[in-house]
Structures are given as structure tokens and as C-alpha cells.
KEDRENSE-522547 format. One record per residue: residue number from 1; x, y, z of N, C-alpha, C, O in turn. Coordinates in nm, 3 decimals, always signed. Layout:
<recs>
{rec NUM, {X, Y, Z}, {X, Y, Z}, {X, Y, Z}, {X, Y, Z}}
...
</recs>
This chain:
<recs>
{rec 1, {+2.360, -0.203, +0.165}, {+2.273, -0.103, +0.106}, {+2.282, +0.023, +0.191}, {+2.253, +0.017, +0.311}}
{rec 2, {+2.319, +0.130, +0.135}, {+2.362, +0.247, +0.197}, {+2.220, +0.318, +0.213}, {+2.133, +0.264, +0.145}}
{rec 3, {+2.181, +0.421, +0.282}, {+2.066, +0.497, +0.316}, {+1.995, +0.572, +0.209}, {+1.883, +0.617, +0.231}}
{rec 4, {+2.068, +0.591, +0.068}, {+2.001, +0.636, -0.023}, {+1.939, +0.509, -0.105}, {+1.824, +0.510, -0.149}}
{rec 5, {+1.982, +0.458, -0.113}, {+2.006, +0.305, -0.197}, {+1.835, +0.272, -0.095}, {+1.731, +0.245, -0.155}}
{rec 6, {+1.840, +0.280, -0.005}, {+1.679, +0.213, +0.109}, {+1.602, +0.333, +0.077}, {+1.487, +0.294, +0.095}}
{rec 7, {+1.595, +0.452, +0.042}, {+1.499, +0.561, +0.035}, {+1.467, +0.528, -0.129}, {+1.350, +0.514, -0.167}}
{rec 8, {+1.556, +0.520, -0.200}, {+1.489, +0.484, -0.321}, {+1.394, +0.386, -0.383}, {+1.308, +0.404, -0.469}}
{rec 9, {+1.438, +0.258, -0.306}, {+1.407, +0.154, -0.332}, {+1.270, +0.117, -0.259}, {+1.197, +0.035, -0.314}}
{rec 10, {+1.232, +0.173, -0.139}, {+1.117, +0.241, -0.064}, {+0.998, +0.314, -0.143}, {+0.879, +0.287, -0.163}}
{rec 11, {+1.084, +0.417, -0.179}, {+0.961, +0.468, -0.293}, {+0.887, +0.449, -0.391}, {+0.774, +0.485, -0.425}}
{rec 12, {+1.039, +0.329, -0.469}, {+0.981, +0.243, -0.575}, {+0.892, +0.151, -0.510}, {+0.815, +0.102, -0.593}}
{rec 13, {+0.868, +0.100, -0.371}, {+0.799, -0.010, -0.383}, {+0.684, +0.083, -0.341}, {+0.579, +0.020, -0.331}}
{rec 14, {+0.673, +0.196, -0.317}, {+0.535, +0.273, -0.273}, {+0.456, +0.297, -0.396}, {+0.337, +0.269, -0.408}}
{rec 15, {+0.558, +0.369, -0.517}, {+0.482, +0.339, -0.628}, {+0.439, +0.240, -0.707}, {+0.354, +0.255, -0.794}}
{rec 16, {+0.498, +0.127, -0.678}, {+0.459, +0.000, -0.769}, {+0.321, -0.082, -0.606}, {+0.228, -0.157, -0.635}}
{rec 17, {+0.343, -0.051, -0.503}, {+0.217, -0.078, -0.450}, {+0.100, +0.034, -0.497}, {-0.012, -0.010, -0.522}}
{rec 18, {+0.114, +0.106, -0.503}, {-0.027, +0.244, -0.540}, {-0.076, +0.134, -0.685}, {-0.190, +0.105, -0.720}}
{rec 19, {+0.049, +0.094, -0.742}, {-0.010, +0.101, -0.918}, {-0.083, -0.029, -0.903}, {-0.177, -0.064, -0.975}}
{rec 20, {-0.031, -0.098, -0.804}, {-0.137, -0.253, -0.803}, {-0.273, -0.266, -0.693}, {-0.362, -0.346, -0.663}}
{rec 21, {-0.225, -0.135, -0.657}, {-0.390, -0.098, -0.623}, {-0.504, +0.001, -0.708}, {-0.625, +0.010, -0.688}}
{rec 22, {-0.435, +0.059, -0.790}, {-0.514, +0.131, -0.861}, {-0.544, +0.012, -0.977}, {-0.659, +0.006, -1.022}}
{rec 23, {-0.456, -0.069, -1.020}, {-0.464, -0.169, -1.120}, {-0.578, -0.276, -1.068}, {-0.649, -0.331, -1.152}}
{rec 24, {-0.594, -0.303, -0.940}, {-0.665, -0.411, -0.878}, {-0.806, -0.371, -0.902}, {-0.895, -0.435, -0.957}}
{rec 25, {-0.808, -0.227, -0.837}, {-0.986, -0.185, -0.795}, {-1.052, -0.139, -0.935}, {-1.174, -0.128, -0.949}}
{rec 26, {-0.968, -0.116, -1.023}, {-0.994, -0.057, -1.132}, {-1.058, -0.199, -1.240}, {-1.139, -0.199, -1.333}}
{rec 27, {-0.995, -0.285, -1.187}, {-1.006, -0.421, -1.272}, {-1.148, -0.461, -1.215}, {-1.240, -0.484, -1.293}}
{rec 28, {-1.162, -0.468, -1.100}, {-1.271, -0.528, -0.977}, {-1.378, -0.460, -1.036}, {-1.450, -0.526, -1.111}}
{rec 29, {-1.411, -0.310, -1.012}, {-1.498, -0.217, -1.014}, {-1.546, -0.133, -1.102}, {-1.653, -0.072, -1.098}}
{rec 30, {-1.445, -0.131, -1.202}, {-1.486, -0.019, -1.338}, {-1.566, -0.144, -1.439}, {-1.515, -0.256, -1.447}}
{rec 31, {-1.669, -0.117, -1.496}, {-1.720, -0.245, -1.590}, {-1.781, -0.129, -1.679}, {-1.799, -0.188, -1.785}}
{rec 32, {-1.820, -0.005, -1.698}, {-1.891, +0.051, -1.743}, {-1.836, +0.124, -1.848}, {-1.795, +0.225, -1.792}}
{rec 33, {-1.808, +0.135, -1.980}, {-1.754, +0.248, -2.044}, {-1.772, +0.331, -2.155}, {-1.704, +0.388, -2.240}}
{rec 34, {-1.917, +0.314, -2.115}, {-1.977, +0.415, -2.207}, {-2.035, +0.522, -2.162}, {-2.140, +0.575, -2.199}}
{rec 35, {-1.947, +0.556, -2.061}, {-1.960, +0.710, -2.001}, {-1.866, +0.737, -1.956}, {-1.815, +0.642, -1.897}}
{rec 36, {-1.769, +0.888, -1.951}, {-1.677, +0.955, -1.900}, {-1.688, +0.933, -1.739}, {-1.588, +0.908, -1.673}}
{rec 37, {-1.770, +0.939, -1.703}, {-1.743, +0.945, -1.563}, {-1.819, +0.813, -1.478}, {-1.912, +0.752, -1.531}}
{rec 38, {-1.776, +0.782, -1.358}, {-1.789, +0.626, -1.315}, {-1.944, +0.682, -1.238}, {-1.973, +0.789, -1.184}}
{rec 39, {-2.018, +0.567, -1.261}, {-2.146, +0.543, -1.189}, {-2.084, +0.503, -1.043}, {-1.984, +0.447, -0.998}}
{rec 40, {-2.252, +0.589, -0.981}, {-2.257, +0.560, -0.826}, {-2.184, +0.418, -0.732}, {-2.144, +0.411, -0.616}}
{rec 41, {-2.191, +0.319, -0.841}, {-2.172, +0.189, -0.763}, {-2.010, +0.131, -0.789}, {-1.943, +0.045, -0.733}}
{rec 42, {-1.976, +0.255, -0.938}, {-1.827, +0.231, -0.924}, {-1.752, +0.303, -0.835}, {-1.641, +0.268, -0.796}}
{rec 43, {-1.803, +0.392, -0.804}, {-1.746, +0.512, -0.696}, {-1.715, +0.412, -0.617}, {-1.611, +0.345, -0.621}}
{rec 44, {-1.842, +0.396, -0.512}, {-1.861, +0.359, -0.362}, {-1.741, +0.203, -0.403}, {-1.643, +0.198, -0.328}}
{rec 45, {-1.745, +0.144, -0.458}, {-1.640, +0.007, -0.486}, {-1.528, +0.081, -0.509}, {-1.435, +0.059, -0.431}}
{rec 46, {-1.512, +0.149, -0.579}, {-1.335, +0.220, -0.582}, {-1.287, +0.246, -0.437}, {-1.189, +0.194, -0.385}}
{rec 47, {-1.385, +0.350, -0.372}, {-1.339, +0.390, -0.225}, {-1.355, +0.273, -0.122}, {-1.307, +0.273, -0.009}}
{rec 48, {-1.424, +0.181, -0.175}, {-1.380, +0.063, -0.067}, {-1.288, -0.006, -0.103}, {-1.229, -0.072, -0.017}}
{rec 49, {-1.263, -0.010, -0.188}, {-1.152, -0.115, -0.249}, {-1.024, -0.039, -0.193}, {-0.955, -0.092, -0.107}}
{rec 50, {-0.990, +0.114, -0.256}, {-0.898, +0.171, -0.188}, {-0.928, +0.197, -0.068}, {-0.887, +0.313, -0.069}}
{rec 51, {-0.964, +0.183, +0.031}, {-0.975, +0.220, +0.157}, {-0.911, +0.096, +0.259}, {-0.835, +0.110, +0.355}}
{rec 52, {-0.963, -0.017, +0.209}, {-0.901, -0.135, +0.211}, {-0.772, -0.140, +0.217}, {-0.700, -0.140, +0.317}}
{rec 53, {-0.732, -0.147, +0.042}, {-0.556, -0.163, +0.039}, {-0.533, -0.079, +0.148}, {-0.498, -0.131, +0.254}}
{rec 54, {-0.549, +0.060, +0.140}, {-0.457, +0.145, +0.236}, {-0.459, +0.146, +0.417}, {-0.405, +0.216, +0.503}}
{rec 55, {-0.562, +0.016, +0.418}, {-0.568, +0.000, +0.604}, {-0.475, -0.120, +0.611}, {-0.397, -0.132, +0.705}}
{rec 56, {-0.484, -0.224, +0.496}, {-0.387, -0.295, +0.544}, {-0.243, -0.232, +0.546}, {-0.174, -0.231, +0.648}}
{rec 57, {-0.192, -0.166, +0.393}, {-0.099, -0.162, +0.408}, {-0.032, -0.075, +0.523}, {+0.088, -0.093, +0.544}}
{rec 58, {-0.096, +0.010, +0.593}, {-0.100, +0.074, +0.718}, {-0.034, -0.001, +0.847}, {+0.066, +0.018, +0.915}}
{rec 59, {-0.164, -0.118, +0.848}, {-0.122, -0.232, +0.925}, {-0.021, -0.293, +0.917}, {+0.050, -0.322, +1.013}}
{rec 60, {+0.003, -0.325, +0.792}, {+0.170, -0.348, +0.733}, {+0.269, -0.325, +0.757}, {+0.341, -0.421, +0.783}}
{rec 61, {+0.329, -0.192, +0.762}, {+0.386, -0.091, +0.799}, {+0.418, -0.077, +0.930}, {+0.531, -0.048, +0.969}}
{rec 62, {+0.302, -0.100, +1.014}, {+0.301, -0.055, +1.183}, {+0.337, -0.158, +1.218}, {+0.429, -0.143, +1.298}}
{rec 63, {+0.300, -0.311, +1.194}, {+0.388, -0.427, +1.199}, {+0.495, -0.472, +1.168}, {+0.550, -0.567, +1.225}}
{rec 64, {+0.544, -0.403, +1.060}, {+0.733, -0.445, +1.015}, {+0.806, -0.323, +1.119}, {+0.919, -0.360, +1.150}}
{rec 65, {+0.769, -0.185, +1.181}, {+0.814, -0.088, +1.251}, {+0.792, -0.142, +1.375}, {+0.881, -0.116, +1.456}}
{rec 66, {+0.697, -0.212, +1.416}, {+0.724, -0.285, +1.543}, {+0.805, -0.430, +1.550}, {+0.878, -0.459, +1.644}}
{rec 67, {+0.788, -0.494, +1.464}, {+0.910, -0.582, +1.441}, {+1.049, -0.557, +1.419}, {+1.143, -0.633, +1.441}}
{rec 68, {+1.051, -0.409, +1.362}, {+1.223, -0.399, +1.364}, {+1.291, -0.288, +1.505}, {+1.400, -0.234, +1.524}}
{rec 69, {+1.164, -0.295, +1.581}, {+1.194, -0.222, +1.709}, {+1.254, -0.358, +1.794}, {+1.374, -0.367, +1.823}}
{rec 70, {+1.165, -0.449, +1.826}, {+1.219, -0.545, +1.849}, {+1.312, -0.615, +1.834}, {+1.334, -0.707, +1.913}}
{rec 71, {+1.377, -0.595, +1.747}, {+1.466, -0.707, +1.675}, {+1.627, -0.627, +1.699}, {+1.733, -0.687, +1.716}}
{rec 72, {+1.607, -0.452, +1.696}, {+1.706, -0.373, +1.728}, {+1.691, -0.333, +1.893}, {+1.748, -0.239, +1.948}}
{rec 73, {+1.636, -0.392, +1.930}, {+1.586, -0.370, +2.118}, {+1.685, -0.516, +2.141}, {+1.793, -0.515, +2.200}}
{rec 74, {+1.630, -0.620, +2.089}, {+1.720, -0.776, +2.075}, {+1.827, -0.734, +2.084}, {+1.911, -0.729, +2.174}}
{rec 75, {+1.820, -0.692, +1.947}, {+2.014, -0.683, +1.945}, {+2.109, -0.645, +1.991}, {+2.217, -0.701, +1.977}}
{rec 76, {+2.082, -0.495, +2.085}, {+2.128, -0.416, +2.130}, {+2.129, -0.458, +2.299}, {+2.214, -0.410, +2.374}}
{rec 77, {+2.060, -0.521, +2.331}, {+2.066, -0.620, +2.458}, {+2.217, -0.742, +2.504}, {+2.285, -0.780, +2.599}}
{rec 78, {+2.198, -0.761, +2.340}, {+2.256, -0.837, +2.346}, {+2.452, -0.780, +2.415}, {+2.532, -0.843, +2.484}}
{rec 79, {+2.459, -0.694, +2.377}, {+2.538, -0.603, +2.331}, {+2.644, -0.547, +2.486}, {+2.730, -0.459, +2.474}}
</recs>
């Protein structure tokens, strides 16, 4: 997989994670729809719900970047 081929395929998984978080909290938290705009208690549950996904996947992130420091620190030892 060449370097464009990993930037693309990156992005796609950034957008298909956003959509299963907007799909998740939206499922969890929206119950109301007989009004344009979300009540107080769907708010505060949306922003926790997203606040959530986006600390783990954070955590996520900072853990596969420290795992592939390692693993190219490994390898290059080896070397």
C-alpha cells in the first residue's frame, strides 16, 4: 500500500467513524420529534455521548502512534 493508497483509506475510516458516532448518539439520545430543535436533555446527551467517542478515539490514536513507535524503534535496533 503506497502513501496515497494509506491517506485515503485513513480518511475513509475517519468518515465512516464520525458517521457511527453521529449514528450511535443520535439513536441513544434523540427520542423527541415533534419539535425542530432538540430539548435540553437531548443536547447535554449528544455532547456527552460525542465527547466520549472523541476521548476514546483520541486515546486510540495516541496508543496505535505509540505502538508503532515501538515496533519501528524494534525494528530498527534490530538492524
Amino acid at each position: 500500500m503506497n502513501q496515497e493508497q494509506a491517506q485515503r483509506r485513513m480518511v475513509k475510516d475517519n468518515y465512516n467513524g464520525l458517521a457511527a458516532i453521529i449514528d450511535t448518539c443520535f439513536k441513544d439520545c434523540v427520542n423527541d420529534f415533534t419539535s425542530k430543535t432538540l430539548s435540553g436533555k437531548e443536547e447535554t446527551c449528544i455532547n456527552r455521548c460525542t465527547e466520549k467517542f472523541l476521548k476514546l478515539s483520541m486515546r486510540t490514536d495516541f496508543n496505535s502512534a505509540a505502538y508503532q513507535l515501538e515496533t519501528q524503534g524494534a525494528t530498527t535496533s534490530r538492524i
